[in-house]
Phi, psi and omega in degrees: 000130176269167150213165157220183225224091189264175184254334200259322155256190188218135171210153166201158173231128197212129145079010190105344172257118189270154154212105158274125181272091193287131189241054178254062202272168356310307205268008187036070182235143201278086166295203168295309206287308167334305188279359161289295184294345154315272195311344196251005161286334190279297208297307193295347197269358177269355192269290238262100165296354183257015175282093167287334175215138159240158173241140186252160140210201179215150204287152175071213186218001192267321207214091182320303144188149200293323171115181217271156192276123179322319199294323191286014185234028178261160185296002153264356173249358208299335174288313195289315171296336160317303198292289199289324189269351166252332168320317199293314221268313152325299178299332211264293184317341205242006223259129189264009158241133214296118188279155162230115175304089214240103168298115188260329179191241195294125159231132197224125141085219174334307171300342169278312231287293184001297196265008151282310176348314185286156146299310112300170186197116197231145173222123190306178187291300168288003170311125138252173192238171184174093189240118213239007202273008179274006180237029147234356171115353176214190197223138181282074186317327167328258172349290180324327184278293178341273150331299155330323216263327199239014193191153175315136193279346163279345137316319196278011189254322177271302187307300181290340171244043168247306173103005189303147140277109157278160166274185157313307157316320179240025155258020176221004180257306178294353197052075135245339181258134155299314165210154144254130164254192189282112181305346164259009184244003177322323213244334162314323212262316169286336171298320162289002175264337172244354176293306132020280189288310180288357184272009186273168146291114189335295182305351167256332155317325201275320199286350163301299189281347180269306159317319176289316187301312203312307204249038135289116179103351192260156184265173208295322172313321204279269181005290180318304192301300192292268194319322163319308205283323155351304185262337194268255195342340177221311170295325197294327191294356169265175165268347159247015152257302164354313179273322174310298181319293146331324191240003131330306227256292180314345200059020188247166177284136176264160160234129181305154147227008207046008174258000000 
């Protein structure tokens, strides 16, 4: 297992699996000095070839994360918190494995925009969603963007210009959640949840996630074409789709190489 070593977080790597934990509990809210080490835990996990998956939560059980800290949105700081706080959606957008989100409880205002980011998203039972910032006077860009892409867009429409909080059951009813488990099997659950995934081959993951990305928003051709050279130009180029094939044909178990 690798870790390194933050003050606001916690990040390690095990078995294919990075997890960063924003560790400000209860509520885990994302100030500056946090969403700086957020982006350089985003940065080593784009570096580090043994990742199959990451994963974000938050430390305790009351909160994923409450979302970025008010103080941080007056007018000597709201640039610099933009800049650091859309870096993490950047680095996520750009992250070549599929990322997950696992809500252990509140995610509110930043902390929802946080687990759209990911590619998936699993929440214990008492987890809400909430993006609440239209009853200050403003609004959640992440979200604005976001949102829309993944849940009908007249909901994301009542949520963000409501200010509404859902629970789990009907963020996983709306399709923004993948599953709810039991807040107290949570962490059992997520584990059986991923596991899956890490039994895969790095190179068909990254070559996955890049095909979906690639060909999202394009009419179907455009699309096609971007995923066709994907898979012929980059996934056919490993070794483990050779071997995923090969041993298909043997009738044998394959073994990765990630590569």
């Amino acid at each position: 297992m690798t870790q390194a070593q933050f003050e606001f977080i916690t990040w390690g790597v095990a078995d294919g699996l990075a997890t960063l934990t924003i560790n400000r509990p209860p509520y885990n809210v994302l100030d500056i000095p946090t969403m700086e080490e957020v982006n350089a835990a985003l940065d080593l996990a784009v570096a580090d070839p043994t990742i199959k998956l990451l994963m974000i939560t938050g430390a305790g059980d009351k909160a994923f994360s409450a979302g970025v800290e008010v103080a941080d949105h007056t007018p000597d700081k709201v640039d610099r918190m933009m800049e650091v706080f859309h870096g993490i959606f950047r680095r996520l957008s750009e992250m070549p494995v599929p990322t997950l989100a696992a809500v252990n409880g509140a995610a509110l205002g930043g902390g929802m925009e946080l687990a759209l980011g990911c590619d998936l998203i699993v929440a214990a039972a008492n987890a809400k969603f909430g993006q609440p910032e239209i009853k200050l006077a403003v609004f959640p860009p992440v979200a604005a963007v976001l949102l829309p892409r993944l849940v009908p867009p007249a909901r994301a429409m009542e949520l963000l210009l409501g200010g509404e909080t859902i629970g789990a059951e009907e963020a996983r009813a709306i399709g923004l959640a993948n599953r709810v488990f039991p807040k107290e099997s949570f962490a059992a659950d997520v584990a059986g949840f991923v596991a899956p995934y890490l039994a895969l081959s790095r190179a068909a993951l990254v070559s996955t996630r890049k095909a979906i990305r690639a060909a999202a928003g394009k009419p179907f051709g455009a699309a096609l074409d971007a995923a066709e050279s994907i898979y012929l130009n980059e996934l056919m180029a490993t070794e483990d789709a050779r071997e995923g094939l090969a041993a298909f044909l043997e009738k044998r178990k394959p073994v990765w190489r990630d590569k």
